[in-house]
N, C-alpha and C positions, 0 to 999 in steps of 0.2 A: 596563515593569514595574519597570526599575529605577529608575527617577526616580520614580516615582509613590510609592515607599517612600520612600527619599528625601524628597518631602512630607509622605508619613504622619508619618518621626521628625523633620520639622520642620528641616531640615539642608539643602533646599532653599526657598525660598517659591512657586515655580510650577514645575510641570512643563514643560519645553520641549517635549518632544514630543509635547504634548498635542493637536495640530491636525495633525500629521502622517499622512497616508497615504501608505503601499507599496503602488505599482501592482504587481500581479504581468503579466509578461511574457507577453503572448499569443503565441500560436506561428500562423506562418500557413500554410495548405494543405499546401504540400510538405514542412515540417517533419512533421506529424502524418501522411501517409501514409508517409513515410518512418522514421518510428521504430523502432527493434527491440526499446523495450520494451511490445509488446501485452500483455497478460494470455493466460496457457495455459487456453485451456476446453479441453473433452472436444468432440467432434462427438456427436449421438443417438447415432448407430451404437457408437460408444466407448465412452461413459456406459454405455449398456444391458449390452455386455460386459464393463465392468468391475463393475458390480452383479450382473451373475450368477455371473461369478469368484468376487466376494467374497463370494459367499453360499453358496459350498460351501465344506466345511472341504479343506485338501490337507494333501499328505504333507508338503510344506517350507511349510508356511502363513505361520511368520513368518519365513523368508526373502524371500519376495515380497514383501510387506509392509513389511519394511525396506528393499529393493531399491526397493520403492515411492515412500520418502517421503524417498528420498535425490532 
């Protein structure tokens, strides 16, 4: 991006990097079972109870709630 401007205001004549590609880094088997960053889902069972949680109003409603989203 920056050499390609660079061409636009004429202050280079060809972009060098213009044939260039970045392989990105495959990761093999025991790399990707072993990672710790999974994404946090709910289980059914989870989901279902925190949909009905939150469908009732409570006494401390938005304390949960912020307790929640921390």
């Amino acid at each position: 991006m920056f050499f390609r401007k660079a061409v636009e205001l004429e202050v280079l004549k060809k972009d060098p990097t213009e044939f260039t590609h970045v392989h990105k880094q495959q990761k093999t088997i025991e790399e990707l079972e072993g990672r710790k960053d999974l994404p946090n889902y709910l289980e059914k069972r989870e989901l279902k109870h925190f949909l009905q949680v939150a469908k009732k109003p409570l006494p401390n409603f938005y304390r949960k709630w912020f307790l929640l989203l921390i």
